[in-house]
C-alpha positions, -999 to +999 in steps of 0.1 A: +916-100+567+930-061+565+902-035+555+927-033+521+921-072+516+882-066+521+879-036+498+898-055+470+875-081+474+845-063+473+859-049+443+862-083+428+833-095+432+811-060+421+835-063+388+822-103+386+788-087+390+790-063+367+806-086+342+788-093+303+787-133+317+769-123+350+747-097+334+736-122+304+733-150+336+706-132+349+682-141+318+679-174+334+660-159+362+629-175+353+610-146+381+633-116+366+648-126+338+630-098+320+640-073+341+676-081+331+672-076+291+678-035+298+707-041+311+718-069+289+714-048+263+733-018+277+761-042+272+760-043+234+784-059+214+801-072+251+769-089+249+771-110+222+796-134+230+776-147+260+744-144+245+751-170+215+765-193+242+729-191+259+707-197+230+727-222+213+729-246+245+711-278+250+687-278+274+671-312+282+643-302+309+627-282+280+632-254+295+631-225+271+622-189+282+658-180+291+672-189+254+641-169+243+652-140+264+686-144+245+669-144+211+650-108+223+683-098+235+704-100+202+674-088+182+680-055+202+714-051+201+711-063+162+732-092+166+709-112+140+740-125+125+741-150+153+701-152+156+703-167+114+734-188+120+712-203+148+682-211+125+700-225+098+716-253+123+685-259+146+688-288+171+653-307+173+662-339+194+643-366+193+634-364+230+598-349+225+605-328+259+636-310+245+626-309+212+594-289+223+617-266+237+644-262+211+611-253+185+598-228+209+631-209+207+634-211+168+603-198+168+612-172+191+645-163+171+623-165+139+599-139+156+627-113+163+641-114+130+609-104+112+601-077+132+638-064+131+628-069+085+653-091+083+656-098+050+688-124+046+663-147+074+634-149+050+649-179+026+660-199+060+622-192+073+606-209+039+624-241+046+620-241+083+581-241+074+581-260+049+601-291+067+578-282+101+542-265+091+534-268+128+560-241+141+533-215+147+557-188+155+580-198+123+547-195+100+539-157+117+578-147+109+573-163+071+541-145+065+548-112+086+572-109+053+543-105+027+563-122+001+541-139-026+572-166-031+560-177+007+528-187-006+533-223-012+550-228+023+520-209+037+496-228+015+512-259+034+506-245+069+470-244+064+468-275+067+479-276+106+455-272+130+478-246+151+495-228+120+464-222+101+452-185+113+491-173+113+489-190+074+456-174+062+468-138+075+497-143+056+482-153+024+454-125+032+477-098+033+495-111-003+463-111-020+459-122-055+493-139-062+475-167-037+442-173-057+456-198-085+482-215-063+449-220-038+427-234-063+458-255-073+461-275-036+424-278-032+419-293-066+450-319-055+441-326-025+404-335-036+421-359-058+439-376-033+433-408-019+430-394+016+403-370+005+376-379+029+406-380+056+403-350+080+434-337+083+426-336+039+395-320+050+407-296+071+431-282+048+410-275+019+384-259+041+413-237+052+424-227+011+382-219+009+384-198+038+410-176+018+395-177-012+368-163+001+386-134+015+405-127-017+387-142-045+387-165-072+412-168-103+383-176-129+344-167-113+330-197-137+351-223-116+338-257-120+358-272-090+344-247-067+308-254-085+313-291-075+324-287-038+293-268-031+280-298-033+306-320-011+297-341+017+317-323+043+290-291+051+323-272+065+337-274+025+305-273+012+303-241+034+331-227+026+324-229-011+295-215-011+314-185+005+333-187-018+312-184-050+286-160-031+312-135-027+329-141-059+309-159-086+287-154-113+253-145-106+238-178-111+262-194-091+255-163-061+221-174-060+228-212-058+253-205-032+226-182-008+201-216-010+224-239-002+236-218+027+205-210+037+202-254+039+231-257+054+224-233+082+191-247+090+204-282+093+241-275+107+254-271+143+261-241+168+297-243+149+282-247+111+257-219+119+283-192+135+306-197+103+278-194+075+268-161+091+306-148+089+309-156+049+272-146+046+283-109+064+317-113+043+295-114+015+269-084+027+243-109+021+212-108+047+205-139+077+206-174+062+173-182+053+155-147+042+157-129+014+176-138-022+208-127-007+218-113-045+215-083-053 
């Protein structure tokens, strides 16, 4: 081959190198593939074409960081246009390997746009959580938001084991518009069939647990006054919490005794959460002093 014939194609292959394709390509470097979003994103709107062809491929080993890498990648060059098309058509096959993967990268495109404020996202987030509570990093983009018309889908989330902390943030952070829709899912779901079910359990212990960050909507509650007394000592607990930090006097004082009970007669686990709402509350050590004032 003439030294002509070898630079022309050396100059080929740089310009296939250097190429939006081959640049993009390198995101599935599972070693480096975050090395290559810099340059991916010095590509810009060259970018975009082979980015969407990443993250909206099918990918039956599971495998998902590269078409997270894509989501990162259009965030940053503010392609969310593609990210949102890609949310509101979401594969989730019913192959449980690729389907784990396909909801790790919704919630890794749901991620970018609520930290890029995205606002046109936030209606496609609601019903992604409210058709799959369990996408953890779905629930942290709906509640990063601090919209009180998330509440209900975030109310739902408590309910999943993984979900739950990303869910009571959320609500947290909205504050009061959460109290009456709260009270509203622990009084149904104590009137369920499935009550003494765990899963039932474990979601209204979950709604306590935020009431008793951000209060009640009526301080004489009578469903609140009853579950201090339930058989679960995690709800009865929790609404004691609730009621010492945010009931009537009478009801304070109720609450500190039967948490004081509780404590002496619970578990490691029971123990370590009646000291958190008995500090939430100010109150002293389970089991001393009348912790009202």
């Amino acid at each position: 081959m003439s030294e002509t014939g070898q630079t022309f194609g050396s100059r080929r292959d740089d310009a296939d190198a250097a190429s939006p394709e081959a640049v993009v390509g390198r995101l599935r470097r599972l070693h480096d593939g975050e090395e290559a979003l810099h340059d991916v994103a010095m590509l810009g709107d060259a970018a975009r074409g082979p980015l969407q062809a990443l993250l909206t491929e099918r990918e039956p080993s599971g495998i998902y960081q590269p078409r997270i890498l894509a989501a990162r990648a259009l965030g940053t060059i503010h392609a969310e246009d593609i990210l949102l098309a890609f949310l509101k058509a979401p594969r989730f096959p019913d192959d449980p390997v690729e389907r784990a993967g396909e909801e790790a990268v919704v919630n890794g495109a749901a991620e970018v746009l609520a930290a890029n404020h995205y606002a046109p996202a936030f209606p496609v987030l609601k019903e992604i959580v409210a058709g799959r509570p369990h996408l953890i990093g779905s629930v942290h983009a709906l509640a990063s938001y601090d919209r009180a018309d998330a509440v209900p889908e975030l109310i739902a989330a408590l309910g999943d084991d993984g979900s739950r902390h990303a869910a009571h943030e959320g609500l947290v952070r909205i504050g009061p518009p959460a109290r009456a829709p709260l009270l509203e899912c622990i009084q149904r779901l104590s009137w369920r069939q499935d009550a003494a079910f765990e899963t039932n359990r474990r979601h209204r212990h979950g709604a306590l647990l935020v009431l008793a960050d951000i209060g009640l909507p009526d301080r004489s509650c009578p469903l609140l006054a009853q579950l201090m007394h339930d058989p679960d000592r995690r709800i009865s607990a929790a609404a004691c919490g609730v009621m010492l930090r945010h009931g009537p006097p009478d009801r304070r004082r109720e609450a500190g005794s039967l948490l004081s009970a509780l404590w002496h007669g619970g578990d490691l686990r029971l123990r370590i959460e009646i000291q958190m709402l008995m500090r939430g509350a100010g109150s002293p050590y389970p089991g001393l002093a009348d912790p009202t004032p």
